[in-house]
Jmol script that loads the backbone (N, CA, C; Angstrom):
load data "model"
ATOM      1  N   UNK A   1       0.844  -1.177   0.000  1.00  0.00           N
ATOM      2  CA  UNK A   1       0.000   0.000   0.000  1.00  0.00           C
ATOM      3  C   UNK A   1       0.892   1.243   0.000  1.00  0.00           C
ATOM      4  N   UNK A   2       0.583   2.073  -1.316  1.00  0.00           N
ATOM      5  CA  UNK A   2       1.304   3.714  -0.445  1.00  0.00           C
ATOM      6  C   UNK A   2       0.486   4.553  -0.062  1.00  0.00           C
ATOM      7  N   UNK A   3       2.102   5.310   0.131  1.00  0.00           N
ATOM      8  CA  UNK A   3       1.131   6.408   0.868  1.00  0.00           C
ATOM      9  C   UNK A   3       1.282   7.801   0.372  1.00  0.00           C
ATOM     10  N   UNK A   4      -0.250   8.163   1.080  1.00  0.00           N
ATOM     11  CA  UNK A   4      -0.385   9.524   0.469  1.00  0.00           C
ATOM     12  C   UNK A   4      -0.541  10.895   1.002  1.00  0.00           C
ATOM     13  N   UNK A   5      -0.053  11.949   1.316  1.00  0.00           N
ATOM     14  CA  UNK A   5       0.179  13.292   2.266  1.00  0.00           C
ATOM     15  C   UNK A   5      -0.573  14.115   1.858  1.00  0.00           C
ATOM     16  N   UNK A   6      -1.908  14.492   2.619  1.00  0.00           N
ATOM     17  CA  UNK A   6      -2.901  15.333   1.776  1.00  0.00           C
ATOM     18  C   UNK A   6      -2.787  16.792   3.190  1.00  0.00           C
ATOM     19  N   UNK A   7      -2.751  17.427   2.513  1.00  0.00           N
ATOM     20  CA  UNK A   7      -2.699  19.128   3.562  1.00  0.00           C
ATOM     21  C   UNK A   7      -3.497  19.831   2.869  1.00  0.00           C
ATOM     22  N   UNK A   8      -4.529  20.490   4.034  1.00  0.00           N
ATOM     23  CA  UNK A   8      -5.414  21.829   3.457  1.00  0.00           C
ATOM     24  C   UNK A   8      -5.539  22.678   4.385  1.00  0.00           C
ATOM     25  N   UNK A   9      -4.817  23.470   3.586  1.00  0.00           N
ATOM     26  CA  UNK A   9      -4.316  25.069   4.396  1.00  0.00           C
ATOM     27  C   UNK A   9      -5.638  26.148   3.866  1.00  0.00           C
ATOM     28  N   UNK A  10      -5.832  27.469   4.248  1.00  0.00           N
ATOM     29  CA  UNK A  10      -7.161  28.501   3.606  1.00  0.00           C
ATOM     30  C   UNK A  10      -6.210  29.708   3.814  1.00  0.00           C
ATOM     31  N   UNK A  11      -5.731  30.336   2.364  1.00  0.00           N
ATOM     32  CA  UNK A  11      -5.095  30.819   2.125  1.00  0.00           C
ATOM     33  C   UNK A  11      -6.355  32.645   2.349  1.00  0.00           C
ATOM     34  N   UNK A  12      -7.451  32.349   2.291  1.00  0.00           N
ATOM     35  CA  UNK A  12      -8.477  33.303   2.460  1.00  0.00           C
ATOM     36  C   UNK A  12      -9.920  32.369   2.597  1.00  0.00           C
ATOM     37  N   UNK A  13     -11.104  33.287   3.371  1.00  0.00           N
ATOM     38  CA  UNK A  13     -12.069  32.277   3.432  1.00  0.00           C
ATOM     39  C   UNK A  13     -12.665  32.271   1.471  1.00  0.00           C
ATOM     40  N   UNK A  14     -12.414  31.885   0.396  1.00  0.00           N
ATOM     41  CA  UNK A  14     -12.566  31.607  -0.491  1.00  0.00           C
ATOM     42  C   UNK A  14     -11.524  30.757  -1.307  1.00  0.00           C
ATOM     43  N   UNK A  15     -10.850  30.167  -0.875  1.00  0.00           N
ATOM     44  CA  UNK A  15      -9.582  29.504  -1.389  1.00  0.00           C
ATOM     45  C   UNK A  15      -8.913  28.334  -0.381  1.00  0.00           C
ATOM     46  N   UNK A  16      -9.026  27.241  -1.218  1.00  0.00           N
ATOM     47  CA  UNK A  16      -8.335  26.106  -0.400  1.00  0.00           C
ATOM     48  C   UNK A  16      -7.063  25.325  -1.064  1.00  0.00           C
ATOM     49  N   UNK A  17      -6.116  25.496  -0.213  1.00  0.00           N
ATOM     50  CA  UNK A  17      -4.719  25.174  -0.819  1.00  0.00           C
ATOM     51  C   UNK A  17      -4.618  23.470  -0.260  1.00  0.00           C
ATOM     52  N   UNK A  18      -4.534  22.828  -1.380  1.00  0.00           N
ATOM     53  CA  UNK A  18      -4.533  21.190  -1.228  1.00  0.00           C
ATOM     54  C   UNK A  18      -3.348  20.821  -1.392  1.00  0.00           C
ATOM     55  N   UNK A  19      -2.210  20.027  -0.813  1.00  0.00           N
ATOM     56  CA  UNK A  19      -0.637  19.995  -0.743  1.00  0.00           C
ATOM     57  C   UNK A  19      -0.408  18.782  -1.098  1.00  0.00           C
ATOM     58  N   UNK A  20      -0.419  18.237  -1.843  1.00  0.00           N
ATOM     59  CA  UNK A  20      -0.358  16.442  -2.409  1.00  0.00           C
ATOM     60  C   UNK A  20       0.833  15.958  -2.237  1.00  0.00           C
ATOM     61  N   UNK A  21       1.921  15.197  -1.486  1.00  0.00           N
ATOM     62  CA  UNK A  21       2.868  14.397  -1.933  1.00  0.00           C
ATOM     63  C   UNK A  21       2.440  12.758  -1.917  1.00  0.00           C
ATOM     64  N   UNK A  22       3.193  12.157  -2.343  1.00  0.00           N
ATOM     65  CA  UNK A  22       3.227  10.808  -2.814  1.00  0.00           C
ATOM     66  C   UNK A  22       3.225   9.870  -3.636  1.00  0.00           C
ATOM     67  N   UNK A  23       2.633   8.883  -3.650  1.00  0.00           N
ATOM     68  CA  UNK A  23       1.937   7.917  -4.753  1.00  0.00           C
ATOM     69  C   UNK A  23       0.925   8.397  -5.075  1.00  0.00           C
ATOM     70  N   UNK A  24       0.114   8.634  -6.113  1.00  0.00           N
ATOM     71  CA  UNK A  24      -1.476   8.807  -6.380  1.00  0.00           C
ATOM     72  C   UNK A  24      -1.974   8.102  -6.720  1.00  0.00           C
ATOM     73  N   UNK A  25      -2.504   6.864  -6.658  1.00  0.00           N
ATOM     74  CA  UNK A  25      -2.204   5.527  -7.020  1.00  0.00           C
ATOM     75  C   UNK A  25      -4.288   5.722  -7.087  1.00  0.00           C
ATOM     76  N   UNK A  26      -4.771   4.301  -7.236  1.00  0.00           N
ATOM     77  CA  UNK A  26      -6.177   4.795  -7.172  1.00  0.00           C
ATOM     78  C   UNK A  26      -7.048   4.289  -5.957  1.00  0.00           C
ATOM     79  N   UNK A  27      -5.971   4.131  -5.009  1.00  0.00           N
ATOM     80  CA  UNK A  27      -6.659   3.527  -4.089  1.00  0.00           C
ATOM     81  C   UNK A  27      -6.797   5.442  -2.972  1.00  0.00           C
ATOM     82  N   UNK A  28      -5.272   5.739  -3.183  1.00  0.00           N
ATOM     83  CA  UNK A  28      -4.970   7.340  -2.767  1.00  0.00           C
ATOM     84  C   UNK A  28      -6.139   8.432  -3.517  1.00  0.00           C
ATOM     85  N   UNK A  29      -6.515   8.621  -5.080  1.00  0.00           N
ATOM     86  CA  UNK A  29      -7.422   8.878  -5.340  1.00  0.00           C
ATOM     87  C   UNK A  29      -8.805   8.949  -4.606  1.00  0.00           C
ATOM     88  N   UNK A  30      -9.112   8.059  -3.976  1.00  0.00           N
ATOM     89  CA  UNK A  30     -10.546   8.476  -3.653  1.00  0.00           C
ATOM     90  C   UNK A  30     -10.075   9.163  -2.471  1.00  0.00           C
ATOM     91  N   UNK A  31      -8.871   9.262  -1.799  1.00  0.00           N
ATOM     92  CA  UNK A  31      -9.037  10.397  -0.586  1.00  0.00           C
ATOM     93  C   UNK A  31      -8.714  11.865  -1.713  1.00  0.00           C
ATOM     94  N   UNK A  32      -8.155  11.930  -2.507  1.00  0.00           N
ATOM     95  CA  UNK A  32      -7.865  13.145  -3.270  1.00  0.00           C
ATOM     96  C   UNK A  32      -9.454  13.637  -3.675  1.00  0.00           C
ATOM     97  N   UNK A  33     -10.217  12.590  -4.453  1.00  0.00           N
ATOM     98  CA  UNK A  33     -11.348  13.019  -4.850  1.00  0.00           C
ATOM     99  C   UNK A  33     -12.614  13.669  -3.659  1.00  0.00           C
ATOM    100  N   UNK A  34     -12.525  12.680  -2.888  1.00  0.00           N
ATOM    101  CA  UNK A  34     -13.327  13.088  -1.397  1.00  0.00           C
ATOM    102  C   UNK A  34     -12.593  14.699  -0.690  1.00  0.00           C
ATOM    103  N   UNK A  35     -11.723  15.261  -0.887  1.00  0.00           N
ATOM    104  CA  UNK A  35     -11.110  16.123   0.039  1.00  0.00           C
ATOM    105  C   UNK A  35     -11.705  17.534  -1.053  1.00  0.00           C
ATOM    106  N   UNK A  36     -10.972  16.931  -2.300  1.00  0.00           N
ATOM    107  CA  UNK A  36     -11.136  18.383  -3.510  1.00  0.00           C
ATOM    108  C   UNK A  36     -13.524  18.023  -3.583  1.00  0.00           C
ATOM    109  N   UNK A  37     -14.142  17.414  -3.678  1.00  0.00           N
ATOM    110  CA  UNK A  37     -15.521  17.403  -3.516  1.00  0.00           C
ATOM    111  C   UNK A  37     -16.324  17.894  -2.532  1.00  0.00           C
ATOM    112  N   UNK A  38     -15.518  18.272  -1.295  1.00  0.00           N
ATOM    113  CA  UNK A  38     -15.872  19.487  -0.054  1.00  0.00           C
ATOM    114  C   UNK A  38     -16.229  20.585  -0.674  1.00  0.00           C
ATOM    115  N   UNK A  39     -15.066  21.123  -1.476  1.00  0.00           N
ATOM    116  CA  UNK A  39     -14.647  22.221  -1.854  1.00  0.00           C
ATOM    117  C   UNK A  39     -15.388  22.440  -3.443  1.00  0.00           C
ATOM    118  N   UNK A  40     -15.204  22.172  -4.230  1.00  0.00           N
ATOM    119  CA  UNK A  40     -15.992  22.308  -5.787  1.00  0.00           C
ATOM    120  C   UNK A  40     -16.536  22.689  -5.514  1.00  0.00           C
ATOM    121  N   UNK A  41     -16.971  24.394  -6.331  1.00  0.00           N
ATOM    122  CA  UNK A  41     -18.011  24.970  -6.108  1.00  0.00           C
ATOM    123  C   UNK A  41     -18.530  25.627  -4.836  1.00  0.00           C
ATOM    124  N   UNK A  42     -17.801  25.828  -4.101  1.00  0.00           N
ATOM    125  CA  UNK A  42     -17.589  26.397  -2.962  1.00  0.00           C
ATOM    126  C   UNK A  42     -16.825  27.421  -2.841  1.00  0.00           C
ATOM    127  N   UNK A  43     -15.346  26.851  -3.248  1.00  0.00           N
ATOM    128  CA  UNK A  43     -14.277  27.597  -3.083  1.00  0.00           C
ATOM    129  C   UNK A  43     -13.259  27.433  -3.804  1.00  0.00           C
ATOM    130  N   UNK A  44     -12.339  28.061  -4.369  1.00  0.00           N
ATOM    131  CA  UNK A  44     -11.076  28.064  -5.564  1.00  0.00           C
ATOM    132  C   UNK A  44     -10.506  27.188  -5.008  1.00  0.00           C
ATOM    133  N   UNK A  45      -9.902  26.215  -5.423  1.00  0.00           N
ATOM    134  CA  UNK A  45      -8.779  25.324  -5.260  1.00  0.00           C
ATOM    135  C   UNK A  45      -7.271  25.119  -5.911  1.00  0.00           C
ATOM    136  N   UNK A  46      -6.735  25.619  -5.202  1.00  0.00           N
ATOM    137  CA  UNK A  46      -5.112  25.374  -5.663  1.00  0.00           C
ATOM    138  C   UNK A  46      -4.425  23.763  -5.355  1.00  0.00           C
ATOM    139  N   UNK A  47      -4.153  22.887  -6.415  1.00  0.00           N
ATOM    140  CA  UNK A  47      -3.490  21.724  -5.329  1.00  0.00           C
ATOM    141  C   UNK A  47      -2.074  21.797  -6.120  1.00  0.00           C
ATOM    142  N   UNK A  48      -1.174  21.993  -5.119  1.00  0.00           N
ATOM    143  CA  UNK A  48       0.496  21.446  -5.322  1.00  0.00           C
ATOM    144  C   UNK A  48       0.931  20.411  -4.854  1.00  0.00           C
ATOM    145  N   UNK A  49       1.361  19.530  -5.916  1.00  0.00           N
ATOM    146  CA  UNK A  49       1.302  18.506  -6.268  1.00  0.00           C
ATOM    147  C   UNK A  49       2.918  18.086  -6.262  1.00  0.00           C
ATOM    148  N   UNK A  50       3.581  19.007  -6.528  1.00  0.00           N
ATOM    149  CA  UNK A  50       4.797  18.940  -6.391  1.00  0.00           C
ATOM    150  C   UNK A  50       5.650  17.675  -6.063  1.00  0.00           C
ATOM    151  N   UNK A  51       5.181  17.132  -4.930  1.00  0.00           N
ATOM    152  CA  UNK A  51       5.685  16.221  -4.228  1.00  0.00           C
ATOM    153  C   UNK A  51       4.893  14.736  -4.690  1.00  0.00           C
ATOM    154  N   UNK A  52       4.222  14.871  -5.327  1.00  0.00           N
ATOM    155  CA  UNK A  52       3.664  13.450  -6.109  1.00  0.00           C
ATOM    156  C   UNK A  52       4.514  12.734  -6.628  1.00  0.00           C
ATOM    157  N   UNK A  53       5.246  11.451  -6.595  1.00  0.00           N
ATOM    158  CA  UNK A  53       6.188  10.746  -7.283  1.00  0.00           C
ATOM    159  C   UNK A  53       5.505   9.667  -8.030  1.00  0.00           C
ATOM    160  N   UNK A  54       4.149   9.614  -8.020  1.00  0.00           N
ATOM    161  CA  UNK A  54       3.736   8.508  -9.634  1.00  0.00           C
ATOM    162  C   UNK A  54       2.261   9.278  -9.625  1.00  0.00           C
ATOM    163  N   UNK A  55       1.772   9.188 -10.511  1.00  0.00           N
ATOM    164  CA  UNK A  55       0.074   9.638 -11.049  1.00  0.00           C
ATOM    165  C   UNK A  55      -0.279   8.537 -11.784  1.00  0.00           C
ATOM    166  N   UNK A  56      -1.356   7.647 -11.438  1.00  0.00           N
ATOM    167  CA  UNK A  56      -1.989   6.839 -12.125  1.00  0.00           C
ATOM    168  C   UNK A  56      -3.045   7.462 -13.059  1.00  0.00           C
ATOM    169  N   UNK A  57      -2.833   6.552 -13.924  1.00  0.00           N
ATOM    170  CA  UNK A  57      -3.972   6.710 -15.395  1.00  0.00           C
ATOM    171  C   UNK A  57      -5.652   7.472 -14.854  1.00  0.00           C
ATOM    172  N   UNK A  58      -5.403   6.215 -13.938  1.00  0.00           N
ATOM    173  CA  UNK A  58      -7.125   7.358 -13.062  1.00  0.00           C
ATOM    174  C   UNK A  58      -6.610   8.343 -12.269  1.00  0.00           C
ATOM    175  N   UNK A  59      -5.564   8.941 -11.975  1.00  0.00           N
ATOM    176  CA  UNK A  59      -5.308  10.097 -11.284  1.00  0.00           C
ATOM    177  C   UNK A  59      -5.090  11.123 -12.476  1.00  0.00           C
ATOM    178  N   UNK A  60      -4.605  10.728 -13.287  1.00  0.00           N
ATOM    179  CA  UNK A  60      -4.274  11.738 -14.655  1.00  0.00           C
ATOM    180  C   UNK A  60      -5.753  11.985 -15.059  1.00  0.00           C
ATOM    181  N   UNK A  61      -6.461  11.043 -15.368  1.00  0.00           N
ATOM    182  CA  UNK A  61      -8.345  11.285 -15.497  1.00  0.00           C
ATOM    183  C   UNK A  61      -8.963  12.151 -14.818  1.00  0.00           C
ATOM    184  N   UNK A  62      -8.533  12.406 -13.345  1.00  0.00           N
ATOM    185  CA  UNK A  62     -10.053  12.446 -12.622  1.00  0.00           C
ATOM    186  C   UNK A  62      -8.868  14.022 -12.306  1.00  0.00           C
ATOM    187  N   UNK A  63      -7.984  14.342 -12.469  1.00  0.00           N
ATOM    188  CA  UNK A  63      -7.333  16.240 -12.519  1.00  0.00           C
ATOM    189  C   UNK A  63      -7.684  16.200 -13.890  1.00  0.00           C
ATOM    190  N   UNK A  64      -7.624  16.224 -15.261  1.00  0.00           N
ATOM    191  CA  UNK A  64      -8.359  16.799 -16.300  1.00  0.00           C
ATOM    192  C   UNK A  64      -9.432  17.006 -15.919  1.00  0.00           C
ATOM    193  N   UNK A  65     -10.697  15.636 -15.542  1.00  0.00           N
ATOM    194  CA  UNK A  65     -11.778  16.354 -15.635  1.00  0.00           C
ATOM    195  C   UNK A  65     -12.019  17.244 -14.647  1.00  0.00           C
ATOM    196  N   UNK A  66     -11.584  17.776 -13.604  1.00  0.00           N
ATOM    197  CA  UNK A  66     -11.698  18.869 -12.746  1.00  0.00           C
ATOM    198  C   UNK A  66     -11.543  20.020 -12.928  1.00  0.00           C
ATOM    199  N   UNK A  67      -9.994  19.917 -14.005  1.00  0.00           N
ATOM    200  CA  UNK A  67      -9.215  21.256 -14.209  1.00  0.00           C
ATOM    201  C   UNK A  67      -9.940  22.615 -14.258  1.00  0.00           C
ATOM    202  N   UNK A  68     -11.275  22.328 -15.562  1.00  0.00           N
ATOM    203  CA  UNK A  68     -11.984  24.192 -15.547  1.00  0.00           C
ATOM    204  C   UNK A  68     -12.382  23.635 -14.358  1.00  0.00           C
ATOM    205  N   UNK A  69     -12.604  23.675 -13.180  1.00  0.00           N
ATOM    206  CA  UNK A  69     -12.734  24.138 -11.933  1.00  0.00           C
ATOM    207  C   UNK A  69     -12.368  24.412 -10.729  1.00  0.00           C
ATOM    208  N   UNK A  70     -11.150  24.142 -11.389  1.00  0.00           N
ATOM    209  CA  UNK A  70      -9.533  24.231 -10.466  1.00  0.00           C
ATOM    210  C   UNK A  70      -8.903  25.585 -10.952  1.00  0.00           C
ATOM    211  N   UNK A  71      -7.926  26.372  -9.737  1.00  0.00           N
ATOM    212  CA  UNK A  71      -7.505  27.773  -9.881  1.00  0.00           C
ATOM    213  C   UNK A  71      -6.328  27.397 -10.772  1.00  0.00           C
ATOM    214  N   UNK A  72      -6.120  26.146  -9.882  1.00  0.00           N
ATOM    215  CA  UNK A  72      -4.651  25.992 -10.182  1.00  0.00           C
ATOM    216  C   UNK A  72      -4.402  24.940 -10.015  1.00  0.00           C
ATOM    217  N   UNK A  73      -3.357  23.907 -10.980  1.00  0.00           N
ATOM    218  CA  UNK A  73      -2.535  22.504 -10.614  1.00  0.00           C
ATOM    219  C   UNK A  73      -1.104  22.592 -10.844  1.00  0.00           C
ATOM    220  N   UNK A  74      -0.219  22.522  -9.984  1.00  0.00           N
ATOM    221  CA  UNK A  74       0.934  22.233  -9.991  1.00  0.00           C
ATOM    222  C   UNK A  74       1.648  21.165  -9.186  1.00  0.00           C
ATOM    223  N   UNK A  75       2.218  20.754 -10.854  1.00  0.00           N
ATOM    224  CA  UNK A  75       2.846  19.848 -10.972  1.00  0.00           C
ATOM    225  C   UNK A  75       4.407  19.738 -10.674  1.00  0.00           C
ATOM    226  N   UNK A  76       5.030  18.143 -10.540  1.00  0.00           N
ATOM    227  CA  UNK A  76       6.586  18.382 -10.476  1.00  0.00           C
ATOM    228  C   UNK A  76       6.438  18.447 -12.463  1.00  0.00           C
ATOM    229  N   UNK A  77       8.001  19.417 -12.231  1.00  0.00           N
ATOM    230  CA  UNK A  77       8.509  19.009 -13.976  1.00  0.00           C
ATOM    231  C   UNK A  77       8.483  17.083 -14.909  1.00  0.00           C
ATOM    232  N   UNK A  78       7.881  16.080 -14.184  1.00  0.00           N
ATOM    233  CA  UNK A  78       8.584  15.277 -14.813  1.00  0.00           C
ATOM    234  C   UNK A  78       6.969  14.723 -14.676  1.00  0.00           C
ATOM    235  N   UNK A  79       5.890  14.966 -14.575  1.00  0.00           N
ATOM    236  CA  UNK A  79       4.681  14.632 -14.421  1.00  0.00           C
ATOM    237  C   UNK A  79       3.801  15.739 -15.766  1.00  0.00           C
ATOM    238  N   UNK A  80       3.008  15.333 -16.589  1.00  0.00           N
ATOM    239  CA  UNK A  80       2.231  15.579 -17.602  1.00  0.00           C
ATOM    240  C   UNK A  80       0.474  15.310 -17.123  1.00  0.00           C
ATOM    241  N   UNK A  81       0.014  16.037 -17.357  1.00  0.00           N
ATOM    242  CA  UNK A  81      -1.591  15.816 -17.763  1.00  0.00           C
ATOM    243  C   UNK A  81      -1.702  15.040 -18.809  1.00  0.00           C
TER     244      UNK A  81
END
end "model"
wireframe off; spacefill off
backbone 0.3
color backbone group
């Protein structure tokens, strides 16, 4: 099993900063999906991702389909949408 480091900081009450390191594997996914589904439509979401060292096929899926509703995704340099 890995593991996965989820942080949510409120950079203002309209903005939630989501801090991702790890595996994103798809078992890690449904805590990514459950944490950013609080927030949708609520409030802007920034997630830095930075620290992610693999993105699965359903993790690459399920940040496209979010993106128009995301402020922001950042990525490490060696990770692609």
């Amino acid at each position: 099993m890995a593991t996965i480091y989820l942080q949510e900081s409120f950079p203002d009450p309209g903005t939630v900063r989501i801090q991702v390191e790890g595996v994103l594997d798809t078992e890690a996914l449904q805590v990514l999906e459950e944490v950013c589904g609080r927030h949708l439509g609520h409030r802007r979401i920034r997630l830095e991702m930075g620290g992610v060292t693999h993105l699965s096929r359903e993790a690459r899926q399920f940040l496209k389909r979010i993106l128009p509703q995301v402020q922001d995704i950042s990525l490490s340099s060696h990770h692609r949408l």
